[in-house]
C-alpha positions as a Markdown table, in Angstrom:
| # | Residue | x | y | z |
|---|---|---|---|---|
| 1 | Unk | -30.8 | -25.8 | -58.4 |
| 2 | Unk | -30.9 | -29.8 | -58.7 |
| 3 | Unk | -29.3 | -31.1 | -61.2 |
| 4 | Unk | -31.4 | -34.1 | -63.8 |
| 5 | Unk | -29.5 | -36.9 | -61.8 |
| 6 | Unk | -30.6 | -35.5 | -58.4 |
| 7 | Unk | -33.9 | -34.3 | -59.4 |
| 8 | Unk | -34.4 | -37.9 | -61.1 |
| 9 | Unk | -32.7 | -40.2 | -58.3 |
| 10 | Unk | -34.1 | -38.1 | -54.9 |
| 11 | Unk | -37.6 | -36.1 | -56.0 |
| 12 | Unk | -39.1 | -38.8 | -58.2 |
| 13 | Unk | -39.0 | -41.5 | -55.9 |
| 14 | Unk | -42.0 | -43.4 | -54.7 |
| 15 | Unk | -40.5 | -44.6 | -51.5 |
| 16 | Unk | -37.2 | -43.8 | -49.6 |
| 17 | Unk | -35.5 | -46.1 | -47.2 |
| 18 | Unk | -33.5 | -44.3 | -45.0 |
| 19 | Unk | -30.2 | -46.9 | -44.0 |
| 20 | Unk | -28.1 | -48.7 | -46.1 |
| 21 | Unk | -28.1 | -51.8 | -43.6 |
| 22 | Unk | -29.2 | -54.8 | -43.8 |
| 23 | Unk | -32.4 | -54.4 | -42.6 |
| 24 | Unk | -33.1 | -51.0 | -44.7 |
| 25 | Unk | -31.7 | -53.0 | -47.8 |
| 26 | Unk | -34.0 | -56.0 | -47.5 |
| 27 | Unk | -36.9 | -53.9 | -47.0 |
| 28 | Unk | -36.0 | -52.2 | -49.9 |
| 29 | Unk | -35.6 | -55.5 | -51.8 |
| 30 | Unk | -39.0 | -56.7 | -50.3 |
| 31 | Unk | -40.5 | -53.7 | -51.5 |
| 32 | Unk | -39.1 | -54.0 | -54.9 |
| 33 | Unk | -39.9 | -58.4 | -55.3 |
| 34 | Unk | -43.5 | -57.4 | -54.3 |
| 35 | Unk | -44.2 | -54.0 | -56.5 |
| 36 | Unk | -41.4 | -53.6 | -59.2 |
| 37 | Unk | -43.1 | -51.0 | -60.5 |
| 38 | Unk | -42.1 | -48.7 | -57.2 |
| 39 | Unk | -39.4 | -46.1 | -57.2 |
| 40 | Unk | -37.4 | -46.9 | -54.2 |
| 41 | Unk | -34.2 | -45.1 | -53.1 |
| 42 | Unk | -32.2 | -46.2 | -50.3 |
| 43 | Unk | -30.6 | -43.4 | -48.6 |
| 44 | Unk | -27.3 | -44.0 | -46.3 |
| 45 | Unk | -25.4 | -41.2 | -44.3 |
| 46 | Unk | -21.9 | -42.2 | -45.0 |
| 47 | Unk | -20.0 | -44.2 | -47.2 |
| 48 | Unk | -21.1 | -47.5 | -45.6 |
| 49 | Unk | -23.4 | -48.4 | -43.0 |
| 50 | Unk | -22.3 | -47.8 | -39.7 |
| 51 | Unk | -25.2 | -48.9 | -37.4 |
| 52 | Unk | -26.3 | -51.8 | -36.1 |
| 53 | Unk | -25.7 | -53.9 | -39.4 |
| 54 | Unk | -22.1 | -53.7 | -38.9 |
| 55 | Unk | -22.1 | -54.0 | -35.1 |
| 56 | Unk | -23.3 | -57.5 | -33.8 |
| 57 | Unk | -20.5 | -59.2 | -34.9 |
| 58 | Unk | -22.8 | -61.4 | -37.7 |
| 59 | Unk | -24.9 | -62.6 | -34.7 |
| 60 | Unk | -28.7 | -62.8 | -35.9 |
| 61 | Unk | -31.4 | -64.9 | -33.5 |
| 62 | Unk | -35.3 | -64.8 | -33.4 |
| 63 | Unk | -35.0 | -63.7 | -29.5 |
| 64 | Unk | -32.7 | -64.9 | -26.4 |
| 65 | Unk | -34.7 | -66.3 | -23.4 |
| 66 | Unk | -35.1 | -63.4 | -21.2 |
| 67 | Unk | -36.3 | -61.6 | -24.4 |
| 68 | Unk | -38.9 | -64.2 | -25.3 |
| 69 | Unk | -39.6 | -63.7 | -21.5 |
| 70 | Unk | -40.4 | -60.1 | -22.1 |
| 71 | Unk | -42.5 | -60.7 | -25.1 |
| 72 | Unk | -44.7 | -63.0 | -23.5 |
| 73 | Unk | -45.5 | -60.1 | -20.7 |
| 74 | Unk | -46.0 | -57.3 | -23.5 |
| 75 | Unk | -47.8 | -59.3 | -26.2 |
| 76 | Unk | -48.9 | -62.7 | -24.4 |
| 77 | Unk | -48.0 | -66.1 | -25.3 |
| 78 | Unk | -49.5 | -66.2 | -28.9 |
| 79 | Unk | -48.1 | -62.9 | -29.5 |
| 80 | Unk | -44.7 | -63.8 | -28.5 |
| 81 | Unk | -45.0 | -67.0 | -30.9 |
| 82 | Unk | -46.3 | -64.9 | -33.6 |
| 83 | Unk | -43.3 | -62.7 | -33.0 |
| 84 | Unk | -40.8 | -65.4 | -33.4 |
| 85 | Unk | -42.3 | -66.9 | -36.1 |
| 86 | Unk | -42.2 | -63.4 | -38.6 |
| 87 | Unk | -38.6 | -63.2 | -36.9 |
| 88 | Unk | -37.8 | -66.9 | -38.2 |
| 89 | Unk | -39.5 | -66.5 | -41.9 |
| 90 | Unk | -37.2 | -63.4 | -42.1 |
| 91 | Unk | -33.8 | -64.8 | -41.0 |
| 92 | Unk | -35.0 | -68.0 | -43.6 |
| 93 | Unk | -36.2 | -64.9 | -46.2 |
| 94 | Unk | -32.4 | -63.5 | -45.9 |
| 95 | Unk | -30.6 | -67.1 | -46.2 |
| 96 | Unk | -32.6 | -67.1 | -49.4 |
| 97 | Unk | -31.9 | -63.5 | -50.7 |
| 98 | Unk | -28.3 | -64.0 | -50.2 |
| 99 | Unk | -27.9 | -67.5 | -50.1 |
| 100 | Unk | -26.4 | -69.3 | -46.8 |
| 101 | Unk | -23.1 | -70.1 | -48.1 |
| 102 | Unk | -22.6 | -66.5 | -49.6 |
| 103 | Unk | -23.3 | -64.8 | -45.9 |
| 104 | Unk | -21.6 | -68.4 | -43.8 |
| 105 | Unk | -24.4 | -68.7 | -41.7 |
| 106 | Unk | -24.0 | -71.2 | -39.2 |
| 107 | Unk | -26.4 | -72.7 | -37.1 |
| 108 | Unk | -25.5 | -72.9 | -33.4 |
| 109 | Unk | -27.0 | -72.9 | -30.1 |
| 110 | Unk | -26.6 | -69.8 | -27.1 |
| 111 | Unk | -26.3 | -69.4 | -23.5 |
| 112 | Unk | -27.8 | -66.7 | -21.6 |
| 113 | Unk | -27.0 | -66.1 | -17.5 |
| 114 | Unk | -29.4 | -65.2 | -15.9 |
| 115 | Unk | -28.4 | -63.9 | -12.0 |
């Protein structure tokens, strides 16, 4: 038996996001900003997120070298640009949603050995 909450907050849902991190949560947001009619419910397993959200130490690129490398084999040049390009507009799409100062993005460059 489901109570009114549950029945309310888990079977009349439109879509469900399953991941509380921040990817699930800004596809969430996205989903809401562009339809705010949609029922969307964000499912997440524990208490807080424990995946990859909370696991590369606030690092967040468009694609190291050897990465760019291997998207150039698999999708070709314009691919690989295209790639970088949705991966740019959606670390510029977060800085908005949050706001840079909130989330202390800083702007630096990387390294990557390559043996």
């Amino acid at each position: 038996m489901f109570s009114l909450w549950e029945k309310q907050s888990f079977l009349e849902t439109d879509v469900i996001v399953i991941g509380a991190g921040i990817t699930g949560l800004c596809a969430a947001a996205t989903l809401k900003e562009q339809s705010p009619e949609l029922k969307v419910t964000v499912l997440e397993r524990g208490i807080l997120p424990t995946g990859a959200s909370t696991k590369n130490a606030g690092f967040a690129c468009f694609g190291s070298v050897s990465e760019l490398l291997n998207d150039v084999n698999v999708l070709g040049a314009e691919g690989m640009v295209a790639l970088v390009e949705k991966r740019w507009d959606g670390l510029q799409k977060t800085c908005q949603r949050l706001g840079r100062s909130m989330i202390d993005i800083q702007v630096k460059s990387g390294y990557e050995l390559i043996f």
